[in-house]
DSSP file (Angstrom, degrees, kcal/mol; ACC not computed):
  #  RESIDUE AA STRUCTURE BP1 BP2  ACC     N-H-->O    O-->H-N    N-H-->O    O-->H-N    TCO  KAPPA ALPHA  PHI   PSI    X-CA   Y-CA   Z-CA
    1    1 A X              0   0    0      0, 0.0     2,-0.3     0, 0.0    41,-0.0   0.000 360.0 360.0 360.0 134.1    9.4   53.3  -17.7
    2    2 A X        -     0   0    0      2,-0.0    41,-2.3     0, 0.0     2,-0.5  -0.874 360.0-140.3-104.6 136.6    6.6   50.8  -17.3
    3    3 A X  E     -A   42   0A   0     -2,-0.3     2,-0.3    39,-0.2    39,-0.2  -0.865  13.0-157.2-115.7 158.8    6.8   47.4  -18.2
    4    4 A X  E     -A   41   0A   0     37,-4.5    37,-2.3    -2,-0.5    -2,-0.0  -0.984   8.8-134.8-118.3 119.4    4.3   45.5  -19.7
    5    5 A X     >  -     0   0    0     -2,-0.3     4,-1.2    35,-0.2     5,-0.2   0.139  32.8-108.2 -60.3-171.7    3.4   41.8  -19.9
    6    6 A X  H  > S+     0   0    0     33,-0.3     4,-1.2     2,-0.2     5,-0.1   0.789 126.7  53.2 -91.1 -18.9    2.2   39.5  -23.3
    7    7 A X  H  > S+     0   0    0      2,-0.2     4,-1.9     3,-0.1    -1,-0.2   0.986 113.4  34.9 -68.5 -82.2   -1.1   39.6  -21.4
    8    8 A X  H  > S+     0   0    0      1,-0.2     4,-1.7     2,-0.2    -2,-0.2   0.858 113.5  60.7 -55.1 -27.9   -1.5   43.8  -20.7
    9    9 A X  H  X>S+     0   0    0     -4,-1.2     4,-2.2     2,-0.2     5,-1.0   0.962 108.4  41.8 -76.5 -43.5    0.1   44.5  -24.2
   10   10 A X  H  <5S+     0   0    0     -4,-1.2    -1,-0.2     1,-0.2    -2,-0.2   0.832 122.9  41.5 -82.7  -2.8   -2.9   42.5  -26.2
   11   11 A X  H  <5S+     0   0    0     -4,-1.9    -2,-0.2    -5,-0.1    -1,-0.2   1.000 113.5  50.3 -78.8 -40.4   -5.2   44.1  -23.9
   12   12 A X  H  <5S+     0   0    0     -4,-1.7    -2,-0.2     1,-0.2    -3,-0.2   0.860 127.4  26.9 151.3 -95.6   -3.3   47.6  -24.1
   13   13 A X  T  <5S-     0   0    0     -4,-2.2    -1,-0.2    -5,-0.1    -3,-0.2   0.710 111.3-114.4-104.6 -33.2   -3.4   47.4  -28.3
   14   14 A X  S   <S+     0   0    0     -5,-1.0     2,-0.2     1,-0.2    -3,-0.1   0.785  76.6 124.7 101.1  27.7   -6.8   45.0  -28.6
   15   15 A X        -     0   0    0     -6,-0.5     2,-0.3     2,-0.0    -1,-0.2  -0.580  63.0-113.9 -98.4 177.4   -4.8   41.9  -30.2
   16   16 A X     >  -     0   0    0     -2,-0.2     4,-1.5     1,-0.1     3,-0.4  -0.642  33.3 -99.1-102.4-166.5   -5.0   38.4  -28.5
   17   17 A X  H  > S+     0   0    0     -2,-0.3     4,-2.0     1,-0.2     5,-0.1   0.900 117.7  59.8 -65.5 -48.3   -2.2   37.0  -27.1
   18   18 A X  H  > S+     0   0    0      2,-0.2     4,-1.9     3,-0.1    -1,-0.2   0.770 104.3  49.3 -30.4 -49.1   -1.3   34.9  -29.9
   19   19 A X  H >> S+     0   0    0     -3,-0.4     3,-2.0     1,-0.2     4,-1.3   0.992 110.7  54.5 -58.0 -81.3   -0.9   37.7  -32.3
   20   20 A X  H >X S+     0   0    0     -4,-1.5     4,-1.4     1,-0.3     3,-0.5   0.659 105.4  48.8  -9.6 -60.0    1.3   39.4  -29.7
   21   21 A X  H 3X S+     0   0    0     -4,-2.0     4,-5.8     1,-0.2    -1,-0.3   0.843 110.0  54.0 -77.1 -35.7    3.4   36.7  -29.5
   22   22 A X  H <X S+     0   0    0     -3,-2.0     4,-2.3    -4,-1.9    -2,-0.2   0.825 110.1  57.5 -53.6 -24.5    3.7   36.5  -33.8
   23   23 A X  H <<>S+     0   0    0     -4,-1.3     5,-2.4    -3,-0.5     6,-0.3   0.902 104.3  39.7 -70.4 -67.1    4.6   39.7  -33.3
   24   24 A X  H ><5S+     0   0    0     -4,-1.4     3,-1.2     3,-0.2    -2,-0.2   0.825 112.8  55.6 -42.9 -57.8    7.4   39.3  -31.1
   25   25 A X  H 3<5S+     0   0    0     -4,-5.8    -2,-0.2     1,-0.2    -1,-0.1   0.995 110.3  45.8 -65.7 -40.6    8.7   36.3  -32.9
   26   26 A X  T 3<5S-     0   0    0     -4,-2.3    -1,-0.2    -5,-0.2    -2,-0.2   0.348 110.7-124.1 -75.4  16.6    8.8   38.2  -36.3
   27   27 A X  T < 5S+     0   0    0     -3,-1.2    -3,-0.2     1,-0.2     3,-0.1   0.917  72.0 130.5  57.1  58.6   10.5   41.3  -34.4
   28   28 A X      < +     0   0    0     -5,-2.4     2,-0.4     2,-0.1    -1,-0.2  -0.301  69.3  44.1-128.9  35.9    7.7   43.7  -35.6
   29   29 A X  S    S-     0   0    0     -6,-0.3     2,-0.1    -5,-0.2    17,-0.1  -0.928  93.9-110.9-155.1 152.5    7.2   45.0  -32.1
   30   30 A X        +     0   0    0     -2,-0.4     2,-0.2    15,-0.2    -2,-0.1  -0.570  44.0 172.5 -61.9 150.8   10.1   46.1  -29.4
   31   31 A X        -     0   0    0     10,-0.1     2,-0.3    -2,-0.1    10,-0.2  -0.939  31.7-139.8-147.0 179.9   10.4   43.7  -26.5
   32   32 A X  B     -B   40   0B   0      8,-2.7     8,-2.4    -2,-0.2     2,-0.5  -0.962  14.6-175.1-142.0 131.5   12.6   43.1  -23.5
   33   33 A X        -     0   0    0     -2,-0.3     2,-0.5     6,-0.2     3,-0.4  -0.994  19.3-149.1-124.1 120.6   13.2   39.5  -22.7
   34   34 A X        -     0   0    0     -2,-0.5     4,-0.5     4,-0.4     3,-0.4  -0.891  66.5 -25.3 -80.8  98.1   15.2   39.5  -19.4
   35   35 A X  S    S-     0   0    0     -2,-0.5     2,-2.5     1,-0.2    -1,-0.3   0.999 127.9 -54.0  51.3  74.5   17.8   36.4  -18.9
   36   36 A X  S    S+     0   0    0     -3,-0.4    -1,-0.2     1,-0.2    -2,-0.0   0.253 113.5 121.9  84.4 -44.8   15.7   34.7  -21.0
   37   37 A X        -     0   0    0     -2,-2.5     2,-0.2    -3,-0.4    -1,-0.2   0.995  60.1 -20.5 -12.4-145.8   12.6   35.2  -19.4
   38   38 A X        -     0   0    0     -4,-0.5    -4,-0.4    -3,-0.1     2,-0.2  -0.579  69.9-108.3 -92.6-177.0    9.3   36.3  -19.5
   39   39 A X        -     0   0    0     -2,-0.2     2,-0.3    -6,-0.1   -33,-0.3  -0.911  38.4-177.0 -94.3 159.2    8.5   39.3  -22.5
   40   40 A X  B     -B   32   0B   0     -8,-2.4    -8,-2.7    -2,-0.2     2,-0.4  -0.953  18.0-140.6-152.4 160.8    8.0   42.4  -21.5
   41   41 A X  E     -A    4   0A   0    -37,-2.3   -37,-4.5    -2,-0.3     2,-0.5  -0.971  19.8-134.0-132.6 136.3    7.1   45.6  -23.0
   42   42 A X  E >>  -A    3   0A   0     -2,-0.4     4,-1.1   -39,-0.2     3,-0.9  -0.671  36.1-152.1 -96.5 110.3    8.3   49.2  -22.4
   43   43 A X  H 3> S+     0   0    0    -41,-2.3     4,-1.2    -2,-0.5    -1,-0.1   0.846  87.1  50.2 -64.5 -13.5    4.3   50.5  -22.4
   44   44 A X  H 34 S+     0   0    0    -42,-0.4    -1,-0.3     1,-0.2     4,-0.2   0.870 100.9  57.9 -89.4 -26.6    5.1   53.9  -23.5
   45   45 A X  H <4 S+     0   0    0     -3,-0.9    -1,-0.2     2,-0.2    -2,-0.2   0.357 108.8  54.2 -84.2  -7.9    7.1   52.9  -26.2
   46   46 A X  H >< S+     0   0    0     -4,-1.1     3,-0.6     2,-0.1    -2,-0.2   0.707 102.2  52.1 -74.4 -51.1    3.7   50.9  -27.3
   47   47 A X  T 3X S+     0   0    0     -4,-1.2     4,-1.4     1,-0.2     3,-0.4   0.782 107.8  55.0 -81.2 -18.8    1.7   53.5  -27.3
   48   48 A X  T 34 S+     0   0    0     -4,-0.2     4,-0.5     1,-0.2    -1,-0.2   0.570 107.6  49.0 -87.5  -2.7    4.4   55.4  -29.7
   49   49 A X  T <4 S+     0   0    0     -3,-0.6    -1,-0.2     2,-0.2    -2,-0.2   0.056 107.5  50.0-113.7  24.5    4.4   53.0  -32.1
   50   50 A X  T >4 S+     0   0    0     -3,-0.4     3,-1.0     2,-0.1    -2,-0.2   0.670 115.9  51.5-105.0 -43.0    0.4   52.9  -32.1
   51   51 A X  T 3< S+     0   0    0     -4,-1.4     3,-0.4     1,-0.3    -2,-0.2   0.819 105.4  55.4 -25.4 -62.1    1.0   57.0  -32.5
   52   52 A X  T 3  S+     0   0    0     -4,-0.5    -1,-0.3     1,-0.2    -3,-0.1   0.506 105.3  47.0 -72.0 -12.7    3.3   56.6  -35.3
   53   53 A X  S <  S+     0   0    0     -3,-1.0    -1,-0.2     2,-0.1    -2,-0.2   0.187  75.2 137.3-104.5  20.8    1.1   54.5  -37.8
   54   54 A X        -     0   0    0     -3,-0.4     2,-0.2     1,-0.0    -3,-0.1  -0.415  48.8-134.5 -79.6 154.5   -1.6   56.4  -37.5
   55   55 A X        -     0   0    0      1,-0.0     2,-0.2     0, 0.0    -2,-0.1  -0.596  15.3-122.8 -87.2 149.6   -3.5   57.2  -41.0
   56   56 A X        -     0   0    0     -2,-0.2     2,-0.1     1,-0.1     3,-0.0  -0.616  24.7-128.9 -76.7 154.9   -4.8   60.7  -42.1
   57   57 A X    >>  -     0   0    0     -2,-0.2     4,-2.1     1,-0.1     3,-0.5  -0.422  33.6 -89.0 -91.3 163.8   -8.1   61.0  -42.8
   58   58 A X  H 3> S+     0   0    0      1,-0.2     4,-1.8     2,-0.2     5,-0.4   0.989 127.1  48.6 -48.8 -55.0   -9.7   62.6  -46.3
   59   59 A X  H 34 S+     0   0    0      1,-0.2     4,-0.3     2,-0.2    -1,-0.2   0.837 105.8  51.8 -62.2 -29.0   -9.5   66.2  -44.3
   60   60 A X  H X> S+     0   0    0     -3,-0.5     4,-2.7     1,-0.2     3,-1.0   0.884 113.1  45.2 -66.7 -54.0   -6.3   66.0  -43.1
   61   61 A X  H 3X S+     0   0    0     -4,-2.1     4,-1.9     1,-0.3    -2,-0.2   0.906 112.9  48.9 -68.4 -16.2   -5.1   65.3  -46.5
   62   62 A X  H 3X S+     0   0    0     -4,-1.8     4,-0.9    -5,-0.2    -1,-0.3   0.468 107.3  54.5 -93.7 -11.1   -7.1   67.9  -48.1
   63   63 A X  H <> S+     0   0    0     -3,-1.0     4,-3.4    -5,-0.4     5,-0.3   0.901 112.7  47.1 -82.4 -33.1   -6.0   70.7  -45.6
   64   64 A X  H  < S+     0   0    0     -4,-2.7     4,-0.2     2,-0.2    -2,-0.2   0.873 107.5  53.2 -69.5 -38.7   -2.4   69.7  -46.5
   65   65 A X  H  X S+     0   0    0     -4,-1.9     4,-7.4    -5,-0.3     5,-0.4   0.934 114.3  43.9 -25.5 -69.6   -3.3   69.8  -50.2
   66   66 A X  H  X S+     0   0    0     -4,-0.9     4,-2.4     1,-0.2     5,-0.3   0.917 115.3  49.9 -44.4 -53.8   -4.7   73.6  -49.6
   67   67 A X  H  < S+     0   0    0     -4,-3.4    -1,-0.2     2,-0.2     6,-0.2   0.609 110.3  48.8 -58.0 -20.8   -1.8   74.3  -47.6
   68   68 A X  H  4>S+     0   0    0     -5,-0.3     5,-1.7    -3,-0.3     3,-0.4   0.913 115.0  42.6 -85.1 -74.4    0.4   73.0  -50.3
   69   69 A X  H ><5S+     0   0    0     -4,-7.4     3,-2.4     1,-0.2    -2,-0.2   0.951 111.2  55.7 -45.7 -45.9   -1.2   75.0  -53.2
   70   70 A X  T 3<5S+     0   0    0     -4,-2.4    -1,-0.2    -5,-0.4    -3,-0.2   0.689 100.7  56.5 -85.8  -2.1   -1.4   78.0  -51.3
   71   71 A X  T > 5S-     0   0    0     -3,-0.4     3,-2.0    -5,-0.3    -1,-0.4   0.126 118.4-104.4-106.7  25.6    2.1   78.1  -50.5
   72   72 A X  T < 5 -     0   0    0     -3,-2.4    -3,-0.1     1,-0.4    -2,-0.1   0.257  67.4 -64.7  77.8   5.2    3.0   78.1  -53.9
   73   73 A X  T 3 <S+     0   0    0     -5,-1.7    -1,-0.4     1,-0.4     2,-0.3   0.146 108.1 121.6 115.0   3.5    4.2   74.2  -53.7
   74   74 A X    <         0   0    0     -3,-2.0    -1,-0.4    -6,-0.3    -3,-0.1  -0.610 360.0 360.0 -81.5 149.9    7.4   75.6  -50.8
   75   75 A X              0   0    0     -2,-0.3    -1,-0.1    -3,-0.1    -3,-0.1   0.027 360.0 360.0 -43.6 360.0    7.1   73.9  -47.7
């Protein structure tokens, strides 16, 4: 596990620091504040929540469409 400062994380995702830190106060990102401390960010666990929003594009959705039909609407 790597930890990450408020610094690397808006470099790391392309926010400034500020945002990062809205972020953190409205608890729409993970953190680790240690005793209080400094925040810190598990970096791998960043990068899975950049992973996890990602959008499909028109082809992706249209392969799945194809995929869809042509399986007879099962799964």
């Amino acid at each position: 596990m790597t930890f990450i400062t408020v610094k690397q994380a808006s470099e790391l995702l392309g926010f400034s620091e500020k945002y990062i830190r809205k972020l953190v106060f409205l608890k729409k990102i993970p953190y680790f504040k240690p005793l209080g401390g400094k925040i810190l960010f598990d970096q791998e666990e960043l990068e899975r929540l950049v992973r996890a929003s990602r959008v499909a594009s028109n082809e992706d959705l249209a392969e799945k469409a194809d995929a869809l039909l042509n399986s007879g609407g099962r799964r």
